[in-house]
C-alpha positions in Angstrom: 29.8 7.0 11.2 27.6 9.8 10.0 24.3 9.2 10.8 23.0 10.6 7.6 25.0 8.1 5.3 23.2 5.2 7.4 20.5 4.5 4.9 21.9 5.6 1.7 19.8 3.1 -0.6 16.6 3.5 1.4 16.8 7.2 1.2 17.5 7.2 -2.2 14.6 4.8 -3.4 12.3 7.2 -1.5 13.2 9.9 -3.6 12.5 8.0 -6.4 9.5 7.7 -6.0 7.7 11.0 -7.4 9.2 9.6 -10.8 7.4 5.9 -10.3 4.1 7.8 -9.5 4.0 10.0 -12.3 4.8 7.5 -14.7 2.1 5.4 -13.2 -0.4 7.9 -13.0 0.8 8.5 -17.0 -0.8 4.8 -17.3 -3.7 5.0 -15.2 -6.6 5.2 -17.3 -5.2 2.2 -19.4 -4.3 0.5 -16.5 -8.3 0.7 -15.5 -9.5 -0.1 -18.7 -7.2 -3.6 -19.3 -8.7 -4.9 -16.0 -12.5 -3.6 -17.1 -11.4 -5.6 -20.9 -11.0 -8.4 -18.5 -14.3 -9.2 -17.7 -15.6 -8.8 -21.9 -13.9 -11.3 -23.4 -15.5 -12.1 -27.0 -15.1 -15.7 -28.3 -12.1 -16.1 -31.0 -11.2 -12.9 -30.2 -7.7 -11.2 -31.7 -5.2 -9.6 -29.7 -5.4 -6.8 -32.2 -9.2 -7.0 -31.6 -9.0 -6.7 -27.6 -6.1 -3.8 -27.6 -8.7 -2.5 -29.7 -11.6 -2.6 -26.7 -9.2 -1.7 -24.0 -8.2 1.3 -26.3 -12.1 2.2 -26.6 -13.0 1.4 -22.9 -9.8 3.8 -21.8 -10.8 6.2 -24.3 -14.2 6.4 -22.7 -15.8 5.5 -26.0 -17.0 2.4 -24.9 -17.9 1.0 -21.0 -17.4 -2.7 -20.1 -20.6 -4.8 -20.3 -19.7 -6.7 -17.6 -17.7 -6.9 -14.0 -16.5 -9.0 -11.4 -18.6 -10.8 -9.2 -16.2 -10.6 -6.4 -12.6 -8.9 -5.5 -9.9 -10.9 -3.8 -6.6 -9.5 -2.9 -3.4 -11.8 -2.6 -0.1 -10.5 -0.8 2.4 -11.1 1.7 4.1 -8.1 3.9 4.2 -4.7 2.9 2.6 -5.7 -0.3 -0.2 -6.8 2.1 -0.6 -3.7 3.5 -1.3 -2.1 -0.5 -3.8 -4.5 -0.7 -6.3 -3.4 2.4 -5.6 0.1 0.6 -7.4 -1.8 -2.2 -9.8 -3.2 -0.8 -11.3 0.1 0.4 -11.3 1.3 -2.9 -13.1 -1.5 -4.4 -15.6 -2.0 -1.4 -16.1 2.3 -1.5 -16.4 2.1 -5.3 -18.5 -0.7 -6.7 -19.7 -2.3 -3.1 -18.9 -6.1 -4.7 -17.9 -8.4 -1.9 -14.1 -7.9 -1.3 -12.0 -9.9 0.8 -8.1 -10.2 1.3 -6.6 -14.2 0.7 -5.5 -16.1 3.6 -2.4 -18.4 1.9 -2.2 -21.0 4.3 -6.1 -22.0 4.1 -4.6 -23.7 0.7 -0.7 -24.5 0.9 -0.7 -25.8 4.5 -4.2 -26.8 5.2 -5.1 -28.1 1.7 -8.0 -26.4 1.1 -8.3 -25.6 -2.9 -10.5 -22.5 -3.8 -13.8 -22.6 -4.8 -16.5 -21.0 -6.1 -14.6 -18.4 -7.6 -15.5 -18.5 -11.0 -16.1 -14.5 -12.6 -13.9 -13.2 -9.5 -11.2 -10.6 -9.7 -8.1 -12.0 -8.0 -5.0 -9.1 -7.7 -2.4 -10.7 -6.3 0.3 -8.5 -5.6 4.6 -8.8 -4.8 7.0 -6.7 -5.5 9.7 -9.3 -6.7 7.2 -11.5 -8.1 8.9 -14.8 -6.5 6.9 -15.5 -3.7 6.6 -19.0 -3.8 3.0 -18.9 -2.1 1.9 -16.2 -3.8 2.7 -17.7 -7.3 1.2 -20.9 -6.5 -1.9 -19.4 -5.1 -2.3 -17.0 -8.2 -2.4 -20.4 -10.6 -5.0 -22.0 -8.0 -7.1 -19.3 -8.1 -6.5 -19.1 -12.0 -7.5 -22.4 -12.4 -10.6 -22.4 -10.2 -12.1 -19.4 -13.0 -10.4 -16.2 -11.4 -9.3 -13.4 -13.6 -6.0 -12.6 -12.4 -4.3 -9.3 -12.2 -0.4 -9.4 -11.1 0.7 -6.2 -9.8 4.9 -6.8 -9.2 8.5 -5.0 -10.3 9.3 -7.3 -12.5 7.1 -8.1 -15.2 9.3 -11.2 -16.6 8.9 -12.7 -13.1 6.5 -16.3 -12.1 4.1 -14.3 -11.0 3.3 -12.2 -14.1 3.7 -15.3 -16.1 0.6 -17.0 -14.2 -2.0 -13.9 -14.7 -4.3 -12.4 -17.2 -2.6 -9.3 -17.0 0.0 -7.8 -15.3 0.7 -4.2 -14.0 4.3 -3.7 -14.0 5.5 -1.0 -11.2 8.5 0.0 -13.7 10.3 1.3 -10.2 13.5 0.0 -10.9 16.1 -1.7 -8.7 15.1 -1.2 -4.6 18.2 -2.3 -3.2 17.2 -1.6 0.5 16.2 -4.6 2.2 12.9 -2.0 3.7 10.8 -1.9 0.9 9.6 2.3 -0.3 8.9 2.9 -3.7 7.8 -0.2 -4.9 4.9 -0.4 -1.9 3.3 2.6 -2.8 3.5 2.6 -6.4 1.7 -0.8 -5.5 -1.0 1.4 -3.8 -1.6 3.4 -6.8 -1.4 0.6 -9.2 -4.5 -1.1 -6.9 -6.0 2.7 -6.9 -5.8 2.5 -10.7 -7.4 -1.2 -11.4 -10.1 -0.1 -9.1 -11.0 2.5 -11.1 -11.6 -0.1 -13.9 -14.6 -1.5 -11.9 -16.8 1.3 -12.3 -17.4 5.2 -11.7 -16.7 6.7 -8.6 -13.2 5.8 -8.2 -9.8 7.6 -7.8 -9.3 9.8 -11.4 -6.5 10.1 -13.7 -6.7 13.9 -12.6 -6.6 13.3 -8.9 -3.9 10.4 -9.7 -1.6 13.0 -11.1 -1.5 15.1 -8.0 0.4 12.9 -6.2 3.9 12.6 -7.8 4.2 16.5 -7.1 3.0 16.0 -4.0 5.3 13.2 -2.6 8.0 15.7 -4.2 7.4 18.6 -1.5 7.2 15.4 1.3 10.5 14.4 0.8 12.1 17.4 0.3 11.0 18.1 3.9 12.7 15.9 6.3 13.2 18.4 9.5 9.9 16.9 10.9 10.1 13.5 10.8 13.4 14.0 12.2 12.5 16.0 15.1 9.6 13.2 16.0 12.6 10.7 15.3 14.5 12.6 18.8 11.0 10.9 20.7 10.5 7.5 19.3 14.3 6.4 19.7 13.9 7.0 23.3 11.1 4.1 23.6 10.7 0.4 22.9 7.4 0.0 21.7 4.6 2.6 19.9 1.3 2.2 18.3 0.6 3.5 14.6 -3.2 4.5 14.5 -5.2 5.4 11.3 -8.6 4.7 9.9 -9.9 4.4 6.3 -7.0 5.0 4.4 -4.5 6.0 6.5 -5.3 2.5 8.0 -2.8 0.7 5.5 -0.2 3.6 6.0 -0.2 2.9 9.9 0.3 -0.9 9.4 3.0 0.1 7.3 4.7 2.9 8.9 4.7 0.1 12.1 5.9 -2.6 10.1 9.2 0.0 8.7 9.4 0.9 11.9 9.8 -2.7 13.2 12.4 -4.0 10.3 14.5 -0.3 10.7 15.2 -0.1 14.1 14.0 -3.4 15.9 11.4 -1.6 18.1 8.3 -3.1 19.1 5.4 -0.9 16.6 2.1 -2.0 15.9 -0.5 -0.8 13.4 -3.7 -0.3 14.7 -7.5 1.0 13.1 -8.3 3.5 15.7 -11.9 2.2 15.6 -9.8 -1.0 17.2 -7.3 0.6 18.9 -10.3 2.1 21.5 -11.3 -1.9 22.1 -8.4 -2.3 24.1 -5.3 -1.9 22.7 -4.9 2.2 23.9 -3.8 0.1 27.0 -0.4 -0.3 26.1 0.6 2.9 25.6 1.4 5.8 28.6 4.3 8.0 29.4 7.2 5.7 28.0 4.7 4.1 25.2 3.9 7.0 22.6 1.4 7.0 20.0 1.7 8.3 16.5 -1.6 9.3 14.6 -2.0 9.6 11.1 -4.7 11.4 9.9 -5.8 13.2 6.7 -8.7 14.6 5.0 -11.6 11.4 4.7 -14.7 11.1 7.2 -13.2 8.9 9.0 -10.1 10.5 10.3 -11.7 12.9 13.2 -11.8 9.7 14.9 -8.6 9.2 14.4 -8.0 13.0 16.1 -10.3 12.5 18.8 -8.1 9.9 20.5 -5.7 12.4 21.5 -7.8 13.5 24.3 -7.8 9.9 25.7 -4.3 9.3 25.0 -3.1 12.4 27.2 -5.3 11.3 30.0 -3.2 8.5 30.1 0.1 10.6 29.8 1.1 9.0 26.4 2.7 11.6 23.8 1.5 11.6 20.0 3.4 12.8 17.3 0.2 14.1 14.9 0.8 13.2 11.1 -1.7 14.1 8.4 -3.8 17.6 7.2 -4.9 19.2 10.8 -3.1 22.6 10.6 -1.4 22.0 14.0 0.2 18.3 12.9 3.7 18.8 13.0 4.1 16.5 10.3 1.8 17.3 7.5 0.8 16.3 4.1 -1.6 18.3 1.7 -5.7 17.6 1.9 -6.4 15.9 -1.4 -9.7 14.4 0.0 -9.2 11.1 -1.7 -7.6 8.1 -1.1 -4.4 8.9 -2.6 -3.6 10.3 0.6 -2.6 7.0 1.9 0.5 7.1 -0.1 1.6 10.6 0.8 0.9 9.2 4.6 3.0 6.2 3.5 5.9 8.2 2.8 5.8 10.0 6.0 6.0 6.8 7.5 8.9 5.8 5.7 10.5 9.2 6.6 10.5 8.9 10.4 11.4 5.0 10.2 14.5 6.0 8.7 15.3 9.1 10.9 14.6 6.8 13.8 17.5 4.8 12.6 19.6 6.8 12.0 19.1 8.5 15.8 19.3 5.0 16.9 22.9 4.6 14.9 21.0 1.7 12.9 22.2 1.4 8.9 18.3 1.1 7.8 19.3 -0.5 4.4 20.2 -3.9 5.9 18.1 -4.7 9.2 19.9 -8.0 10.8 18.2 -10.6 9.6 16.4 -9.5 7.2 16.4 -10.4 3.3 15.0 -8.3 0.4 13.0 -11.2 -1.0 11.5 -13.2 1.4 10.6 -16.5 0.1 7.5 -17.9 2.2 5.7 -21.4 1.0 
């Protein structure tokens, strides 16, 4: 078979997505201000009367007299990986304790939540069905959480059990490896942080990206020609700090569902602690690194890693990456890192002879308890 008709549907949700960023970045300021609206409730309010506040809050005519006391973040998977993307931006941003949900503390160990009265809780999956995820997203409902669902379908259990619901509007993804529905999740958590204060991500800077992921995947000749490397191995580390942190753990974890090899996303910060060990000559590293503070540390590793005789392949802004994205200097840049990710998973595939659309067994929803 032609290796470029192996992942037909996975390629062609990937392109799709410049059109599910813009048209959430078209809805970002009222995304902000509906989670801000959360946290003013008035007594016997109208519906009328509180699409009238968020309309005022987005407008910028009027600023929320109150916030969260806390920010948790709910998810399973890829939709895990949006999350820590999140929780940068709220931690960054407001400085309110953050913290990502462990499931199991409550549906196999019993433990109810507590204490979570005037928290934020954004519980995020892209189908919406996640039998853990919907059940933890009424606990936490229950125990005084205001919920915020971000998911594809906005008919689905999970938007039916939260105060408000972000709908991705991405339309079918097919492929069982899941692209434009996991970073339109990473803007959508960009966007309700920027309901919990100044200082956040802007509509302005939001609007870059769609443009930007545009010129990414119209370029493809690099990730293939890193694609010729990583086919010849069985295992490589994915390192990135701040927020090319989530886009490692998720370029490792397309990496691992495409092609069966053994990636793992590291924070460089812990990748020095130890785990630099497993690579050398057969065990390559891919860095990805953009604009932020914390991405010379990221750069700085490749000095170590050739002492040990391991090859990188260099993602990010540094002119002489071979695979590049543009220097927006915000944390939008952990999309466009994202999709570079998703590139070279799927040109590693295809090298490998491996259709990326249906990984053996694997299913698009996976239905944990």
């Amino acid at each position: 078979m032609n290796p470029t008709r192996l992942g037909r549907l996975m390629e062609a949700e990937m392109r799709d997505q410049p059109r599910v960023l813009a048209a959430l970045a078209d809805r970002y300021t009222s995304i902000g201000a509906a989670v801000a609206a959360l946290f003013t409730d008035a007594p016997g309010e109208t519906s009328a009367q509180t699409e009238g506040r968020v309309e005022e809050i987005a407008a910028g005519s009027v600023r929320p007299s109150n916030g969260p006391v806390g920010v948790a973040f709910l998810a399973r998977g890829s939709s895990d990986n949006a999350a820590l993307l999140g929780r940068y931006a709220v931690e960054l941003q407001t400085g309110l304790p953050t913290c990502l949900v462990a499931p199991s503390v409550a549906t196999v160990y019993g433990r109810e939540p507590i204490g979570f009265r005037g928290w934020l809780l954004i519980a995020l999956s892209q189908s919406g069905r996640t039998p853990e995820i919907v059940d933890l997203t009424r606990r936490y409902a229950a125990a005084g959480a205001k919920v915020v669902a971000v998911t594809n379908d906005p008919d689905s259990a999970l938007a039916r059990a939260a105060h408000y619901t972000v709908a991705l509007e991405a339309g079918p993804e097919r492929a069982v490896p899941a692209t434009k529905t996991v970073t339109g999740q990473m803007l959508a958590v960009l966007a309700i942080a920027s309901g919990l204060g100044p200082g956040g991500m802007t509509r302005r800077e939001a609007a870059e990206l769609p443009a930007a992921a545009a010129d990414l995947l119209a370029d493809t000749a690099s990730a293939d020609n890193a694609a010729e490397l990583i086919a010849t191995v069985d295992r490589v580390a994915v390192v990135g700090r701040s927020a090319c942190y989530p886009a490692a753990l998720e370029t490792a974890l397309k990496l691992q569902e495409t092609t069966g090899i053994m990636a793992h996303g590291f924070s460089s910060a812990d990748f020095r602690h130890g785990p630099i060990a497993v690579t050398g000559p057969g065990a390559p590293a891919v860095l990805l690194a953009g604009s932020g503070p914390a991405d010379s540390d990221t750069l700085e590793l490749r000095a170590p890693l050739a002492a040990r005789y391991a090859p990188t392949v260099l993602a990010g802004t540094a002119t002489e990456a071979p695979i590049t994205w543009p220097a927006l200097g915000h944390l939008g840049e952990c999309v466009l890192a994202t999709i570079r990710g998703q590139q070279l998973a799927l040109a590693v595939a295809r090298e490998l002879g491996i259709d990326a659309d249906h990984p053996t067994g694997l299913a698009k929803v996976t239905l944990t308890h």
